[in-house]
N, C-alpha and C positions, 0 to 999 in steps of 0.2 A: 418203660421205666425198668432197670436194672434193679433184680432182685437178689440179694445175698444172704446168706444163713444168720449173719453176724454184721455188726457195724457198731464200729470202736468211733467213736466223737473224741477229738484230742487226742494228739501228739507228745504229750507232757510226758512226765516219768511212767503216771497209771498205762497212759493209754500205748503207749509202746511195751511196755513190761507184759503187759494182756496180751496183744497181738503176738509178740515172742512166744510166750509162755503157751499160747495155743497152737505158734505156725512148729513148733518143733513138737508137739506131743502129737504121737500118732492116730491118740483116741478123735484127732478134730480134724486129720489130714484129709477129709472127707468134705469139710463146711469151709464155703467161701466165705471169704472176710475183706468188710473193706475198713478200711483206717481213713480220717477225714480228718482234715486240720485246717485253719485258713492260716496257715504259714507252711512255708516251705522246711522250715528247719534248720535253715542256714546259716543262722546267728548264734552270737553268744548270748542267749538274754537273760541267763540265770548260775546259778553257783548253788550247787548240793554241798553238804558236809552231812557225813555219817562217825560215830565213834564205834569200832568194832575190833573185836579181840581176834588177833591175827592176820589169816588170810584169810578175803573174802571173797563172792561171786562177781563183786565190782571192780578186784583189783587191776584189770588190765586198763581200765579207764582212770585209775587214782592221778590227778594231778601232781598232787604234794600231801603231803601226810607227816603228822607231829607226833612225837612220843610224850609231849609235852605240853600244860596248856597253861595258861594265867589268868588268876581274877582278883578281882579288886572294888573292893567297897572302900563306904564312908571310914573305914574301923577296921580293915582287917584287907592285908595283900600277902599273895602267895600264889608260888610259881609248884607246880605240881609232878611230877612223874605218873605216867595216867598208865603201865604196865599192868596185864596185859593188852590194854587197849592201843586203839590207835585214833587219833584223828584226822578221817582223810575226808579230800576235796575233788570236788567232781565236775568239770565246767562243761556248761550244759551243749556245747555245740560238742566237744567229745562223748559226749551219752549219745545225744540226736543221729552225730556219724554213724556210729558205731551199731544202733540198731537198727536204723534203715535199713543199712548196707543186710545187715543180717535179716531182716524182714522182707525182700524184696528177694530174696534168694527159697523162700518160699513160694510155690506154685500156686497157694492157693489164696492168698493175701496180696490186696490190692490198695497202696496209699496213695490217696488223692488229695493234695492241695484244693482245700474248698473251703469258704464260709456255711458254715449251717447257720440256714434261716429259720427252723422252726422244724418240732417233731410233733406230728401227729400222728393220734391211732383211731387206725378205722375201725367199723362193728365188724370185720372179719380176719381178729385178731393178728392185723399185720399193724407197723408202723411204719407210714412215708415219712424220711430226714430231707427236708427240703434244702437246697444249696442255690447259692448265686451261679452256678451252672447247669445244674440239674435235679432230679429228685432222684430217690434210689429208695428203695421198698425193703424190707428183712423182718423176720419174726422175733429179733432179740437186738435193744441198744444197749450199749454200753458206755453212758454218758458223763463224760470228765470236766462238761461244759459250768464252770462254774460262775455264779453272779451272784453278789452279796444284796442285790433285789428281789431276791429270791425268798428270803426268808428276815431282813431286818425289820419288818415291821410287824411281821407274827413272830418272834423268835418268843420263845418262853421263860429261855434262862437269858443270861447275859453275854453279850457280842460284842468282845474285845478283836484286836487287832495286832497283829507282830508286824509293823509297820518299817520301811528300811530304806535306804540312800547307799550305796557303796561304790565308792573311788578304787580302781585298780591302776594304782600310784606309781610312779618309777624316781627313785631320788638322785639327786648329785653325788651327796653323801653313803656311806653305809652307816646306817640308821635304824635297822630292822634287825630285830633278832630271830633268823632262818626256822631255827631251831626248835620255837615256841609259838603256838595260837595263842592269842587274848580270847578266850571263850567268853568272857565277859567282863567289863570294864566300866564299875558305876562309880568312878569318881567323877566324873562329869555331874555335872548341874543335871540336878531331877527333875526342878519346876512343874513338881507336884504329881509327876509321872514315876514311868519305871522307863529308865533310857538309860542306855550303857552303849558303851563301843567294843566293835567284834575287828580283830585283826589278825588277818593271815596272809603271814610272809611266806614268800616263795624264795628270797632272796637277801639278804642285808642290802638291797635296794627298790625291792620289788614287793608289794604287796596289795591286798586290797583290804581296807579303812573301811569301816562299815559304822553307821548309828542308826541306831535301833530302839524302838518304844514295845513296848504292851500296853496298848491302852487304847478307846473308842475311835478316838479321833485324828486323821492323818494331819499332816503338817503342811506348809508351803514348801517347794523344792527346795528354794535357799536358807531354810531353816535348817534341816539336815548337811546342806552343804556347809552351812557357817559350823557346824558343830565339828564337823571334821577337819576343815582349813583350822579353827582353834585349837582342836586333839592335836594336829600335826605341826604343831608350835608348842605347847603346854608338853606332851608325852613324849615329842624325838626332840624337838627345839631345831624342826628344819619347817622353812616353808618357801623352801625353793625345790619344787618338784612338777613332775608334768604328770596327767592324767592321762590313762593310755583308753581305758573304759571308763564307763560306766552302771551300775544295776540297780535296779529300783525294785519295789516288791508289795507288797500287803497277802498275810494269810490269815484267815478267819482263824480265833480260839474260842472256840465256845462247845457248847454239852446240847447244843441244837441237835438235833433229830434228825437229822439228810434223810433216813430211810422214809420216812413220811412222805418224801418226793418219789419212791419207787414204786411203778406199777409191776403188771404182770409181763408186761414188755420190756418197759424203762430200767432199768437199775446203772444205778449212780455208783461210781467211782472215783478216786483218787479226792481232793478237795471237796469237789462238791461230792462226793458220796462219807464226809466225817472222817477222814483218813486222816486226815490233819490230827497229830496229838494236842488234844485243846490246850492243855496249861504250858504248853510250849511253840505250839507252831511246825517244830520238824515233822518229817512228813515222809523223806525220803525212803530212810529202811521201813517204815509201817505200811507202804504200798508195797514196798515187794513182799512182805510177809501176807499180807491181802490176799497181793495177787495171786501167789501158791494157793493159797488157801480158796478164792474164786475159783483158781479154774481144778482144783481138785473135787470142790462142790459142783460144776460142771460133769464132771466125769461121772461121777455118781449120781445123777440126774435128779439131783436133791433142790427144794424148791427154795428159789430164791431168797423166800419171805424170812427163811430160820438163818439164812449166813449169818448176821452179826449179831450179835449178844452185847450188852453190856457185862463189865466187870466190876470190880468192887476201885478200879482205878479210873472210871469213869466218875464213881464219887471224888475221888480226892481230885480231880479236876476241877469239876465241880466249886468246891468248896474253896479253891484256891482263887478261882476266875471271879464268882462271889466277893471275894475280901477284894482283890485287884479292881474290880469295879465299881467296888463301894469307897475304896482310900487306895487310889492308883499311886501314891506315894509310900507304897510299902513294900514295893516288890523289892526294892534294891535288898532293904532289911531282911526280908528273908530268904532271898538266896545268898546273900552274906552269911548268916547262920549258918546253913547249912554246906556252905566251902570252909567256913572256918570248923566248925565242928564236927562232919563227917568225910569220910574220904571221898575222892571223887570217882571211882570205883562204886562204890555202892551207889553214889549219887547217877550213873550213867544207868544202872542196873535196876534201878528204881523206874527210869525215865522209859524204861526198855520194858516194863512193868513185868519182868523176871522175878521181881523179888518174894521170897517167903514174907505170911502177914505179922511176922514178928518184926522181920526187917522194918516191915513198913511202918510199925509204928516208934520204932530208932529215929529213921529219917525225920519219921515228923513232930518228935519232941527237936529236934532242932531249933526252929523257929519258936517264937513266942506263941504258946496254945490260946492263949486268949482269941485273936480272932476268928481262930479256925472252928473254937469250940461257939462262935455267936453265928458264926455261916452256918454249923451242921444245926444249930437250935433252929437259924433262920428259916433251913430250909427243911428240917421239921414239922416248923407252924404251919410254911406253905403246904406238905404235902398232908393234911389234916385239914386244915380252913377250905383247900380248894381253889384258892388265889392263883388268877391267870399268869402271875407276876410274883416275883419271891424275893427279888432283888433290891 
C-alpha cells in the first residue's frame, strides 16, 4: 500500500487550490501528496463567478467579466454600475487545465483519477482511502467529498438548497446585452419559492440563461428547462436558438456544523467542509481565502480543531435561512429591498463579510424587520428551551 504525508480527496475548486497552495510553498516541498478524483478533469461541468475590485489572483483564467450587473423584482428594475468592482466568470474546465498543468510540474504531488470508496482510520493513527483501484495509506485527509446524506437528517438548523439548470445559448439574432450580467432576475413566477434568472452574456448572441431557486426541494429537469425556453421568449422575444451546453448544480445553504464531521485525521474542506456561504451559496472566493488561511495554519503546526471560528455573520445567516424556510416566498422581497435601497457596493461588501457592524445594521434595515426580528426571538427560545430543532 502506498503511503503519502498528505491526501487531497477532490479535484473541485478546494481541492486543487490545497494541492497548489502546498506544491509551491517550500515549507511542504518535503511531504508527498496525492490528489484523487474519480474524474479526469476534462469537462466543462461547472461555471464560477466571483465580484472583485480590480485585479485578481484568478485573472489569467477570467472568461468574460461585467462592469455592470442587472436586477429586477416584482417592484423595482435597475441596471447598476458596480465600480470598483467587477463581475467575472470562470468556466471550470479553464480552472481544471490550468492547475493540473501547474500541479503536476510539482515533484512531489501526485494526481490520480480514482473513485474513493471509503476512508478508514486505523488504532495506529494512520488513515487507508480506499479506491476502485487501490488503497493508499497517510497520516492527514483532506476531504472535499461532499453528500447531502451526510448530515439531512441530523442537521440542526435548516437545509436549504441553491438549486440550478443553465443553458449556454447561441442565438440567430443579437439579443444579449454583452455589456451587462442579470445577477438576479425575479420577475419570473415565484410559486411560492425564491427563483430568479441569472444571465451572462459573452456576446449579443452568446450566453448562458440560468434558473435558479433557494429553497429544500429540487425540481424535475424540465421544469427548470420550461422556465428558461419561457424567459427566452418573455425577456429577449427570441426562441429560435441553439443550445451549445449545458450545467446543472445543487449547493447546500445552511448554518450546519461540517466541523462535527472532523477528526484528528479527517478534516473537511471546500463544500463539505461549510465553505459554502450559507444565505448564498457562492463558494468560490471563500475557498480560496480558506485555503490560505489552511495551509498557513499548517505551517504553524497549529491544531486543526481552532481553524474555523464562527462570526457574528454566521448569525445573520442564520436568520435569513430561518425566515427562507419558514416562508420560501420571501426572498424575492428582500433582496428587492435591498438593490432598490442600498447600493450594490456595500451589498457585495456585506456578502464578502468585510463590512463594519454599523454597515451591517444599514444593510439590514433594508428589508422589512419584522421577520428577521421573529427568527433572532425564534432562535432565542431555541437556544434557552434546548429544542433539537428551532425552525
Amino acid at each position: 500500500m502506498t503511503e503519502y504525508d498528505f491526501i487531497i480527496i477532490g479535484a473541485g475548486a478546494a481541492g486543487l487550490m490545497l494541492a497548489d497552495g502546498l506544491g509551491k510553498d517550500p515549507a511542504f516541498r518535503d511531504k508527498s501528496i496525492l490528489l484523487l478524483d474519480k474524474n479526469d478533469k476534462t469537462r466543462n461541468d461547472r461555471t464560477w463567478c466571483i465580484w472583485e475590485k480590480g485585479t485578481g489572483p484568478f485573472d489569467e483564467l477570467i472568461h468574460k467579466e461585467w462592469k455592470q450587473i442587472y436586477f429586477a423584482g416584482k417592484k423595482h428594475k435597475e441596471s447598476y454600475q458596480i465600480a470598483p468592482y467587477s463581475y467575472k466568470m470562470i468556466k471550470g474546465i479553464d480552472f481544471y487545465s490550468h492547475y493540473l498543468t501547474r500541479i503536476k510540474s510539482y515533484s512531489n504531488i501526485t494526481f490520480k483519477p480514482a473513485r474513493v470508496l471509503d476512508i478508514e482510520e486505523n488504532s495506529e493513527g494512520r488513515v487507508v482511502v480506499k479506491t476502485d483501484q487501490e488503497n493508499f495509506c497517510t497520516a492527514q485527509v483532506f476531504n472535499s467529498w461532499f453528500s447531502y446524506d451526510n448530515f439531512r437528517e441530523n442537521a440542526k438548523y435548516p437545509i436549504l438548497q441553491q438549486h440550478f439548470i443553465g443553458w449556454f445559448v447561441q442565438t440567430e439574432q443579437a439579443v444579449f446585452n454583452s455589456g451587462q450580467a442579470t445577477f438576479m432576475d425575479f420577475s419570473v413566477a415565484q410559486k411560492g419559492n425564491t427563483r430568479f434568472m441569472y444571465v451572462l452574456p459573452f456576446s449579443e448572441k452568446e450566453a448562458l440563461v440560468e434558473y435558479t431557486l433557494f429553497s429544500p426541494h429540487l425540481l424535475k429537469d424540465e421544469e427548470y428547462e420550461g422556465a428558461i425556453k419561457e424567459y427566452m421568449i418573455n425577456e429577449f422575444n427570441c426562441s429560435d436558438f441553439r443550445i451549445l451546453e449545458k450545467e446543472k448544480g445543487s449547493i447546500p445553504m445552511t448554518c450546519y456544523d461540517f466541523t462535527q464531521h472532523n477528526t484528528q485525521r479527517v478534516f473537511h474542506i471546500g463544500t463539505a467542509g461549510g465553505w459554502s456561504k450559507p444565505s448564498t451559496g457562492y463558494t468560490f472566493m471563500n475557498t480560496a481565502k480558506k485555503t490560505s488561511a489552511l495551509i498557513q495554519h499548517l505551517k504553524e503546526q497549529k491544531s486543526l480543531d481552532t481553524f474555523q471560528k464562527r462570526t457574528r455573520f454566521w448569525l445573520y445567516d442564520l436568520l435569513l435561512l430561518n425566515i427562507l424556510y419558514r416562508n420560501n416566498g420571501l426572498g424575492g422581497s428582500i433582496f428587492q429591498s435591498l438593490f432598490q435601497k442600498r447600493k450594490p457596493q456595500l451589498i457585495f461588501k456585506f456578502l464578502d463579510e468585510e463590512t463594519k457592524w454599523y454597515e451591517d445594521i444599514y444593510i439590514m434595515m433594508a428589508p422589512n424587520p419584522i421577520p428577521f426580528v421573529k427568527s433572532l426571538g425564534r432562535h432565542i427560545f431555541w437556544a434557552i428551551s434546548g429544542k433539537k430543532k428551532w425552525w
